[in-house]
C-alpha positions in Angstrom: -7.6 -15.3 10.5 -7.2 -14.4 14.0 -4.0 -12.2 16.1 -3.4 -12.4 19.6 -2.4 -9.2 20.4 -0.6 -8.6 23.9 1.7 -6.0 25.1 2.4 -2.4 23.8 3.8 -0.9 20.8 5.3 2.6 21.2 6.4 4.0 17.1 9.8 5.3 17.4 10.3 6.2 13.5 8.4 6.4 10.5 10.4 3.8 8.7 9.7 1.4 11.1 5.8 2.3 11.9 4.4 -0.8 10.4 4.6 -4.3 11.6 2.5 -7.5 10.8 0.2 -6.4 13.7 -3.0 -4.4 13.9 -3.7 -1.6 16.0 -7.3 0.0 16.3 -8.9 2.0 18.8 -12.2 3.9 19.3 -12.7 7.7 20.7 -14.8 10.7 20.4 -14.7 12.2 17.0 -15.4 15.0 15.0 -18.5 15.2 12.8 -17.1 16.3 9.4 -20.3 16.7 7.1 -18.6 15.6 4.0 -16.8 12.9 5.7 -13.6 12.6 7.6 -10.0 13.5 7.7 -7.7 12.0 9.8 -5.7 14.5 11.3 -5.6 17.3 8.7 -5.8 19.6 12.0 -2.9 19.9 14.6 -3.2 17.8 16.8 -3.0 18.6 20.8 0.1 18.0 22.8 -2.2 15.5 24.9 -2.4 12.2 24.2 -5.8 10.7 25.6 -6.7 7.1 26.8 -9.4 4.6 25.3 -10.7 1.4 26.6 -13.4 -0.5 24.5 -14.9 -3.9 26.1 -15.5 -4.9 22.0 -15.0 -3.1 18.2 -16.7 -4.6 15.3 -15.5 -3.0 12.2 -16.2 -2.9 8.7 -13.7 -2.4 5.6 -10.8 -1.9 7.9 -7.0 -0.6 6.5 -3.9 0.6 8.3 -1.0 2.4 7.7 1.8 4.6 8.7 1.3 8.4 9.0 2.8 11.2 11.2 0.5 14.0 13.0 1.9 17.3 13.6 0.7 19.3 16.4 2.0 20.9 19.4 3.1 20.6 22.9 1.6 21.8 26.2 3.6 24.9 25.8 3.0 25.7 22.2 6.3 24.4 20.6 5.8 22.5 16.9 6.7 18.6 17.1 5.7 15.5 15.0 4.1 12.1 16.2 4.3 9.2 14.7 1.3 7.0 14.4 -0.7 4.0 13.0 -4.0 5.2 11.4 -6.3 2.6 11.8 -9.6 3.4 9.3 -13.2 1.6 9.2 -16.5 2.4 6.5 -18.4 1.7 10.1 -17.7 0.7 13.6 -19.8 -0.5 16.9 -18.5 -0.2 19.7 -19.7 -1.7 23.6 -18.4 0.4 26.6 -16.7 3.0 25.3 -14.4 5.0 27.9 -12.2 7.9 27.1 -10.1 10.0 29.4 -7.8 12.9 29.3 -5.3 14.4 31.2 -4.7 18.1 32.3 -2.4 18.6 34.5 -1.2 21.5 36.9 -3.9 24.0 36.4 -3.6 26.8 38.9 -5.0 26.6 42.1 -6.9 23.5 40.6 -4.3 20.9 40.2 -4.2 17.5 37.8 -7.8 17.0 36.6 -9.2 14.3 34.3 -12.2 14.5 31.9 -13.7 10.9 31.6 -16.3 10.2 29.0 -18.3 6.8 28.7 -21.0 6.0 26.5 -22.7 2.8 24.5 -22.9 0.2 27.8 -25.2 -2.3 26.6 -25.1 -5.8 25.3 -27.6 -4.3 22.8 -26.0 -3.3 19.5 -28.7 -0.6 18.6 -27.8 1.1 22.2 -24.1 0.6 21.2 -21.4 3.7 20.3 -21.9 3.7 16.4 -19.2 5.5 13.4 -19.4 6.1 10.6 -15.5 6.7 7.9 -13.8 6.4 11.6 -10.0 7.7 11.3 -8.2 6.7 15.1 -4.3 7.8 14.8 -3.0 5.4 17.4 0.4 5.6 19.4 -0.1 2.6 21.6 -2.3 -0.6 22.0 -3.1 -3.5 24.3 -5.8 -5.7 24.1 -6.8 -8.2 27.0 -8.8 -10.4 24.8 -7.8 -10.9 21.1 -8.3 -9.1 17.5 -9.5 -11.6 15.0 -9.9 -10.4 11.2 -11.9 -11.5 8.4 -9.9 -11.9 4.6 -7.4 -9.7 5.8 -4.4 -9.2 3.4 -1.2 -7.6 5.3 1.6 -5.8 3.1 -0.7 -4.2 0.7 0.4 -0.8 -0.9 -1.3 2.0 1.4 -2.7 3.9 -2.4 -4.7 0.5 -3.0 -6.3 0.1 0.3 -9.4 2.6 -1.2 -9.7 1.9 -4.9 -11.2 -1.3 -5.6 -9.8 -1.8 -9.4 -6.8 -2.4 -7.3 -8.5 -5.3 -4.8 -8.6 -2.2 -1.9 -11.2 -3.1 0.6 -11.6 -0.1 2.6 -12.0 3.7 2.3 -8.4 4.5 1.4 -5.8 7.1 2.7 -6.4 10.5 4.2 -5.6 13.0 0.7 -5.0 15.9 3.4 -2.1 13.4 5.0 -0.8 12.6 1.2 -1.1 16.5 -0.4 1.2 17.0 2.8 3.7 14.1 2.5 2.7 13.2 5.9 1.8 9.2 4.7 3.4 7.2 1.9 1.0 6.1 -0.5 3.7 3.3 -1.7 4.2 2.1 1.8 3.1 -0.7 4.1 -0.6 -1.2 4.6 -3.3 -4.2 6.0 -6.4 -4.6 5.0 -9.5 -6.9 5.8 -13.3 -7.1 5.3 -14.3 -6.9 8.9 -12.3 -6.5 12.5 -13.0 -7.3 16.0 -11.4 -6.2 18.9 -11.4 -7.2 22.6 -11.0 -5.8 25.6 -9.1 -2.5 24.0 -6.7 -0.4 25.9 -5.4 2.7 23.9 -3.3 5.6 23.5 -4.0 8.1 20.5 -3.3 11.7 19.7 -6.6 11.7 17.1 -10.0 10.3 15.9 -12.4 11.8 13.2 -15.4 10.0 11.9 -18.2 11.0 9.7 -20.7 10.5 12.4 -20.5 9.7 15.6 -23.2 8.5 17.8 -22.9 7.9 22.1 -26.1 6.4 23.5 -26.2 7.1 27.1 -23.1 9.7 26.9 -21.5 10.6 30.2 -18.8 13.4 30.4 -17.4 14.0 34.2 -14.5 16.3 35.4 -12.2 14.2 38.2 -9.5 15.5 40.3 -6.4 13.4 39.8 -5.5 11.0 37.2 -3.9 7.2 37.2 -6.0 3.9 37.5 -9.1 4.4 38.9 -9.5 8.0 37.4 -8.3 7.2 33.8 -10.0 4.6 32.0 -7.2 2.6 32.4 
C-alpha cells in the first residue's frame, strides 16, 4: 500500500490526534541501555527541525500521545503529538536543527547536525526501538507501507497474540495517562519515507548510530540555516 503525503498537519487536540495518515520522522536520540522510552522525560520548550532524504523502517506503529514539558521561560504546558515507533530504522542524510534564540550579546543561533550521507546503507544513520513524537510532517516524495493495517487498538500494536506488529506503546506514557491504550493506532511490517521534512518535540531510540556526524553552531536561523 502506498500514501502520498503532502502538506502539514499541526495536532490541535488529543481527541482528534489521529487520522488515516502516517507521520514519521528521524532525529538524534537518546541511548537508553535497556531500551527506549518515548518521552517519559520533559520535554524542552523547543521544537527542532528534521529533514531525511529517505527512512526505511521496520515494525512500524503510531498513535496518539501528549508530551509534557516546558517553555522557554520555565512554565508547565502539554503538546500534543503522534508517536511514530520502529524495531529499526536507516536513514540517508539525516539533518537536524534547533533554534535558540535571543541569547545575550549573541543573538538567534542555530545548532545544525548532519550525519549518514551516503548511498551506502552500512554508512547510513542506523536505530535501533526509535520513539520520534512528531508535531508536524511534509514529505516531498511519498510514504509507501508494507501490510499496514490502520485503526488498530494502540494496546495491540506490541503483543503479537493480538496480530501487533510492532514494539507496542511507551508503559511510562500509559502508567501516566498520557496515551490511550484503547485508542486509534496504524500499524505495518515495514515503512518508507521520502524526502522528510519535520517538526518534533522528542526522539529516543535504543541505539543510535551517525556515520560521518557533523554538529555546527550558526548565527541566525530560517532557510538556509535550518535544515529546512
Amino acid at each position: 500500500m502506498q500514501s502520498q503525503v503532502r502538506g502539514g498537519t499541526r495536532w490541535k487536540r488529543f481527541a482528534v490526534v489521529m487520522v488515516p495518515s502516517v507521520a514519521a520522522t528521524a532525529a538524534i536520540g537518546v541511548a537508553l541501555a535497556q531500551g527506549a522510552l518515548a518521552a517519559s522525560f520533559s520535554v524542552s520548550g523547543q521544537e527542532f527541525k528534521v529533514t531525511a532524504d529517505e527512512l526505511n523502517g521496520t515494525k512500524f506503529t503510531q498513535y496518539g500521545a501528549v508530551d509534557s514539558g516546558y517553555t522557554l521561560t520555565g512554565e508547565k504546558t502539554a503538546h500534543a503529538v503522534a508517536v511514530s515507533s520502529f524495531d529499526t530504522a536507516r536513514i540517508n542524510n539525516l539533518c537536524q536543527s534547533v533554534v535558540t534564540p535571543d541569547i545575550p550579546f549573541v543573538g538567534t543561533m542555530t545548532l545544525r547536525l548532519t550525519a549518514g550521507k551516503s548511498s551506502d546503507e552500512d554508512q547510513q544513520v542506523h536505530a535501533g526501538k526509535l520513539f520520534m513524537d512528531v508535531s508536524d510532517l511534509n514529505t516531498t516524495g511519498y510514504a509507501k507501507f508494507g501490510n499496514i493495517d490502520i485503526g488498530v487498538a494502540a494496546k495491540d500494536t506490541g503483543d503479537p497474540k493480538a496480530g501487533g506488529k510492532g514494539i507496542g506503546l511507551n508503559p511510562d506514557e500509559v502508567q501516566k495517562k498520557q496515551t490511550n491504550p484503547y485508542g486509534f493506532a496504524q500499524q505495518a511490517d515495514t515503512a518508507q519515507l521520502v524526502g522528510v521534512q519535520s517538526t518534533a518535540w522528542a526522539t529516543t531510540a535504543g541505539t543510535f548510530t551517525l556515520p560521518k556526524l557533523h554538529m555546527a553552531l550558526v548565527k541566525g536561523s530560517g532557510k538556509g540555516v535550518e535544515c529546512y
